[in-house]
Backbone as ProteinMPNN parsed JSONL, in Angstrom:
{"seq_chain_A": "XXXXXXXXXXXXXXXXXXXXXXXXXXXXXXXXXXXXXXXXXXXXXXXXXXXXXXXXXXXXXXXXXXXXXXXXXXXXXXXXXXXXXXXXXXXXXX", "coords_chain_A": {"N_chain_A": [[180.397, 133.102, -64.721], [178.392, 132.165, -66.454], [175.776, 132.189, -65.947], [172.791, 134.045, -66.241], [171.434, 135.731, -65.35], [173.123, 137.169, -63.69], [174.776, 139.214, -65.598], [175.65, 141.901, -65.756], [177.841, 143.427, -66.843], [178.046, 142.852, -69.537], [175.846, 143.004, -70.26], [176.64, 145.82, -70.81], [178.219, 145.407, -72.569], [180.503, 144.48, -72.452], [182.939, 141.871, -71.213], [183.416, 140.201, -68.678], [186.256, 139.622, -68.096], [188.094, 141.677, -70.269], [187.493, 143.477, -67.892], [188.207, 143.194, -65.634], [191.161, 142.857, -66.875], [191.751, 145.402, -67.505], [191.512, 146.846, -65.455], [193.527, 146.151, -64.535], [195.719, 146.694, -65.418], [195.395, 149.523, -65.294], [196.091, 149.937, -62.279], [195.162, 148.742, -60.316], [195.239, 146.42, -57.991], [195.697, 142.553, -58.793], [193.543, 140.553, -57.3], [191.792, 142.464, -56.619], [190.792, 143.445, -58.703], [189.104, 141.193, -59.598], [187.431, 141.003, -57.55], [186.546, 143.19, -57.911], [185.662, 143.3, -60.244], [183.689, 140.973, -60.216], [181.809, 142.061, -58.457], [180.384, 144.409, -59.887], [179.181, 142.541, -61.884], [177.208, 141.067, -60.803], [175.86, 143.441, -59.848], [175.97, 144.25, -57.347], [176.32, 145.361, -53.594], [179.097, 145.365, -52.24], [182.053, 144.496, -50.258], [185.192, 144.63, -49.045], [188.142, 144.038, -46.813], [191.416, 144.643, -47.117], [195.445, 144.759, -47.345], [197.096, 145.314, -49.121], [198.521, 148.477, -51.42], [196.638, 150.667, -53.08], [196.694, 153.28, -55.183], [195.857, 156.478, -55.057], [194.748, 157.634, -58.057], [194.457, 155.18, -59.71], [192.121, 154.405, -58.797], [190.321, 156.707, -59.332], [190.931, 156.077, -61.71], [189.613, 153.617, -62.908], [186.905, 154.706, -61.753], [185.93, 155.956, -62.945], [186.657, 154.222, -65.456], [184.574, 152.626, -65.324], [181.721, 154.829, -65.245], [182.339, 155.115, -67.653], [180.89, 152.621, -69.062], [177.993, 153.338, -68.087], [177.478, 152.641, -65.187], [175.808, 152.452, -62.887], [177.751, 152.722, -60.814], [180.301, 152.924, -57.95], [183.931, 152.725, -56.956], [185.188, 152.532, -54.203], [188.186, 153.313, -51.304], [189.256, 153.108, -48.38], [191.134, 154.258, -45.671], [191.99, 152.049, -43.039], [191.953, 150.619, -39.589], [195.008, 149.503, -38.703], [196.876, 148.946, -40.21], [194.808, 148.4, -42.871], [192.732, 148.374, -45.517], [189.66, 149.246, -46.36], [188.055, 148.322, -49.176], [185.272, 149.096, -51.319], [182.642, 148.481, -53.514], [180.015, 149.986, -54.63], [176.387, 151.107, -55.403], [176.525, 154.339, -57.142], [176.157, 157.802, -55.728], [173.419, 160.054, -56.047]], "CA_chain_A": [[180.364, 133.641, -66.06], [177.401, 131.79, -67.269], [174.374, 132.837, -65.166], [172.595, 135.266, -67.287], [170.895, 136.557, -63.775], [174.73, 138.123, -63.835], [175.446, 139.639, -66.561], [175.451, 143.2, -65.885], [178.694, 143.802, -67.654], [177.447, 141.96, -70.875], [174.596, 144.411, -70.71], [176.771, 147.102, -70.922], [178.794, 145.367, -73.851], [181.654, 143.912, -71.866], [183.396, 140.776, -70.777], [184.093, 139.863, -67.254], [187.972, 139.405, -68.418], [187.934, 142.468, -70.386], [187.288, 144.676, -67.157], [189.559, 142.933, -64.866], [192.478, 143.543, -68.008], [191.488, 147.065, -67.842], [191.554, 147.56, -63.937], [194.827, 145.9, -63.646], [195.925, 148.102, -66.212], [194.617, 151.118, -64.601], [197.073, 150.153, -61.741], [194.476, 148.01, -59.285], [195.607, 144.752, -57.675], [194.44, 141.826, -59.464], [192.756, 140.191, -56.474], [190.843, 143.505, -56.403], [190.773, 143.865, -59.874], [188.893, 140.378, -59.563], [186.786, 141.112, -56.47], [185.501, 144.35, -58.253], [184.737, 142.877, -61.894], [182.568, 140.15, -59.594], [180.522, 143.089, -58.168], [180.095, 145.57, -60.639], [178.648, 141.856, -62.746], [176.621, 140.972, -60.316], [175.389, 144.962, -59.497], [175.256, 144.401, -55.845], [177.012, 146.042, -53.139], [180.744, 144.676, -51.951], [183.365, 145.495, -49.81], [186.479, 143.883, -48.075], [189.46, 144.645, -46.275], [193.174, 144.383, -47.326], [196.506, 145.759, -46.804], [197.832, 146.035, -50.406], [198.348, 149.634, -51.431], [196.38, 151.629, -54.437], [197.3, 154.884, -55.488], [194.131, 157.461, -56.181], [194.718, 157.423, -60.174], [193.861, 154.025, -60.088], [190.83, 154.158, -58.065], [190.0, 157.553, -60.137], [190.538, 155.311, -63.706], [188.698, 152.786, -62.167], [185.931, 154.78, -61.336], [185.894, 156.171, -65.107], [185.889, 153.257, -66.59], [182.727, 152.049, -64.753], [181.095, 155.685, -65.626], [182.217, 154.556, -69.332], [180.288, 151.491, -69.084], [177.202, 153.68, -67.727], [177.24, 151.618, -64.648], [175.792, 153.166, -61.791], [178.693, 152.241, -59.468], [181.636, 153.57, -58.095], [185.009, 151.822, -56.127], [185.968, 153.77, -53.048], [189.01, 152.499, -50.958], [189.454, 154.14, -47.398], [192.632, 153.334, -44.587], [191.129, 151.102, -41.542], [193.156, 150.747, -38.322], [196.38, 148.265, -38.583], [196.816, 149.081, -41.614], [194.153, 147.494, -43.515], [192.063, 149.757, -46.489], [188.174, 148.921, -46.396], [187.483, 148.956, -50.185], [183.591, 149.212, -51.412], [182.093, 148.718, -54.153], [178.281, 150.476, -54.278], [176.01, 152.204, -56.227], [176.8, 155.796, -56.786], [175.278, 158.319, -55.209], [173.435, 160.74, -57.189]], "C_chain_A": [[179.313, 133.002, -66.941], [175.88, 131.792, -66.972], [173.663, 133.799, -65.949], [171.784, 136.504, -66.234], [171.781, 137.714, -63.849], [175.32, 138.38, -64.362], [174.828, 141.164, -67.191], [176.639, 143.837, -67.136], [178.675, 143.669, -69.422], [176.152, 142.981, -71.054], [175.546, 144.996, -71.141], [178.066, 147.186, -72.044], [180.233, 144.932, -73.403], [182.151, 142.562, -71.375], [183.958, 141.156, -69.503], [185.914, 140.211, -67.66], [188.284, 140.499, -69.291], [188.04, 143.853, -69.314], [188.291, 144.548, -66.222], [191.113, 143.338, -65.776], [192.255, 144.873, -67.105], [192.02, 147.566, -66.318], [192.687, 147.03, -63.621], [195.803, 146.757, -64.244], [196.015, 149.551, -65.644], [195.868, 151.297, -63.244], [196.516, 149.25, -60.268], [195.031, 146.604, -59.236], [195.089, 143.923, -58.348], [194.239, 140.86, -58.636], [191.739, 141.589, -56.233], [190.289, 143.811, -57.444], [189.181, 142.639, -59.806], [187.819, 140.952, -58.653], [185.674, 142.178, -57.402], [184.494, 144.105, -59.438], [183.58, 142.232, -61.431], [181.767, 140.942, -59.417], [180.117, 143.756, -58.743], [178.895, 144.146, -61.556], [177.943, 141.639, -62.347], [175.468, 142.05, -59.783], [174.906, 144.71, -58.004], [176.634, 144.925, -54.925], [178.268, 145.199, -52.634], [181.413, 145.534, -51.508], [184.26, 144.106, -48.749], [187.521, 144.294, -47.846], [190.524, 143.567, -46.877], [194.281, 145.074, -46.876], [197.313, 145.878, -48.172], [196.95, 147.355, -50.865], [198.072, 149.976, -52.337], [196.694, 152.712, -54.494], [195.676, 155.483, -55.907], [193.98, 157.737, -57.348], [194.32, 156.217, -60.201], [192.818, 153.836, -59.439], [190.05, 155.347, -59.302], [190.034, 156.818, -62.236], [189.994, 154.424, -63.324], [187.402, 153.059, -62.415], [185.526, 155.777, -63.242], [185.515, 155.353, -65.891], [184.784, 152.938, -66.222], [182.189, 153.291, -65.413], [181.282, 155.503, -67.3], [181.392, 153.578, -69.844], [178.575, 151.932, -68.79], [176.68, 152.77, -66.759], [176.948, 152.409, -63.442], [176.656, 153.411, -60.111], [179.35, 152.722, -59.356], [182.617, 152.97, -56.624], [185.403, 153.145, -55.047], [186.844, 152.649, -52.067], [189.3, 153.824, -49.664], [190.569, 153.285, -46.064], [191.345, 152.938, -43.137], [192.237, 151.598, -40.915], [194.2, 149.471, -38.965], [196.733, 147.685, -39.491], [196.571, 148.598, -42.993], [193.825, 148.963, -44.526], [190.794, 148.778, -46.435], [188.342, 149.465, -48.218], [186.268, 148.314, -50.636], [183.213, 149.194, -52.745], [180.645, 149.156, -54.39], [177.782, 151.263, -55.425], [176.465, 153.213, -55.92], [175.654, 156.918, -56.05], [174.726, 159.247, -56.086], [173.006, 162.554, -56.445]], "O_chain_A": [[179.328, 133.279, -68.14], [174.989, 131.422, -67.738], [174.507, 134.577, -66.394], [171.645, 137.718, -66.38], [171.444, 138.887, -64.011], [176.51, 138.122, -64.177], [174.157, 141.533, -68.154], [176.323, 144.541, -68.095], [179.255, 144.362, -70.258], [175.756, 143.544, -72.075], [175.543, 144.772, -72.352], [178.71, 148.175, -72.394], [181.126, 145.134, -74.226], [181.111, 142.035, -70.98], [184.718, 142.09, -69.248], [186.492, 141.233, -67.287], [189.504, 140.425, -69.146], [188.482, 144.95, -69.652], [189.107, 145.426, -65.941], [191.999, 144.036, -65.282], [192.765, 145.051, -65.998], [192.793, 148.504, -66.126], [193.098, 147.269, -62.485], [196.6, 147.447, -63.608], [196.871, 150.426, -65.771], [196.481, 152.352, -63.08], [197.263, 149.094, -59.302], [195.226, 145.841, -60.182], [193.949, 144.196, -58.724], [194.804, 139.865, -59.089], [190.819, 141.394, -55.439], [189.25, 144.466, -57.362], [188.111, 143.224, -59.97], [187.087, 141.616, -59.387], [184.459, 142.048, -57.551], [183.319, 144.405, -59.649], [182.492, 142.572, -61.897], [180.763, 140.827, -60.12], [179.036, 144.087, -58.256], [177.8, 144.588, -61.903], [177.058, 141.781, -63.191], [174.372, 141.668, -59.371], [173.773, 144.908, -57.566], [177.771, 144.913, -55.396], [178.059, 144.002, -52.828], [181.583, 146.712, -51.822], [183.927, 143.128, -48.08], [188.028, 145.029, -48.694], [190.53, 142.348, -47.043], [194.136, 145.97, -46.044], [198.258, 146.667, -48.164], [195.736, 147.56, -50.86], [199.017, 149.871, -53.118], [197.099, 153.157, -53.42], [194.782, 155.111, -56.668], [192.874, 158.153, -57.694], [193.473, 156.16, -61.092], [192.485, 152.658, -59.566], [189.262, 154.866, -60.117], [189.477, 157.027, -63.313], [189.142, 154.788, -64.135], [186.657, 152.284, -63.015], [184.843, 155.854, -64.263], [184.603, 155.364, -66.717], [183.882, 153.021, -67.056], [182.059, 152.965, -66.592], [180.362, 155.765, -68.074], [181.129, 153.609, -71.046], [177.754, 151.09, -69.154], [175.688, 152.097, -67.039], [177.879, 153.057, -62.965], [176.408, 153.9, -59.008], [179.672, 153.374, -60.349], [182.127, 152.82, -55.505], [185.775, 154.307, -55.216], [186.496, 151.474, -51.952], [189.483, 155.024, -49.868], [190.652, 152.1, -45.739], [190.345, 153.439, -42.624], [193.09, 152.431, -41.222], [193.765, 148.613, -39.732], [196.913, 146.493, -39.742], [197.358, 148.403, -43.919], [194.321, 150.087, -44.448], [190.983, 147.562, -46.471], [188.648, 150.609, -48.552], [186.112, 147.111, -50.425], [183.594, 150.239, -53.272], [179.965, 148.141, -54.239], [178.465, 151.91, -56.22], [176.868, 153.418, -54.775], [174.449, 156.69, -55.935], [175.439, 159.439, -57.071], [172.921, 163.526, -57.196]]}, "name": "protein", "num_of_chains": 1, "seq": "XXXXXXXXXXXXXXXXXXXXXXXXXXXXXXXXXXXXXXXXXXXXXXXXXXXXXXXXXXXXXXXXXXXXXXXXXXXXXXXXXXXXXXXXXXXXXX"}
């Protein structure tokens, strides 16, 4: 939080702790909530596997609020084998 290299979110008029609130809010884990605020601040690509379960409204307010932020990114969360979920954070596509 004090790098200024990484402070995409702060561009875009936000606090690190601010976005994580928001995404745990929204209904996202907060180890994911956490994982995602890191990448979206950083603007580089991310992804890791888990086995706790999101619902698609919270990936869908998720991916809102980032488009609120005008952040070119967007969270996608997809089922692995043995019942993990690969979720991604990346630029969007356009």
């Amino acid at each position: 939080m004090g790098d200024q290299r990484f402070a995409k979110l702060a561009e875009a008029g936000s606090s690190e702790k601010q976005i994580h609130d928001e995404l745990v809010k929204l209904g996202i884990p907060e180890l994911d909530a956490g994982l995602i605020t890191d990448c979206l601040n950083v603007g580089k690509y991310c992804s890791w596997l888990n086995t706790e379960e999101v619902k698609p409204e919270a990936i869908a307010g998720a991916n809102a609020l980032i488009a609120g932020l005008k952040m070119p990114s967007e969270v996608k969360v997809t089922q692995a084998r043995f019942d993990k979920l690969i979720w991604e954070v990346a630029k969007k596509r356009q």
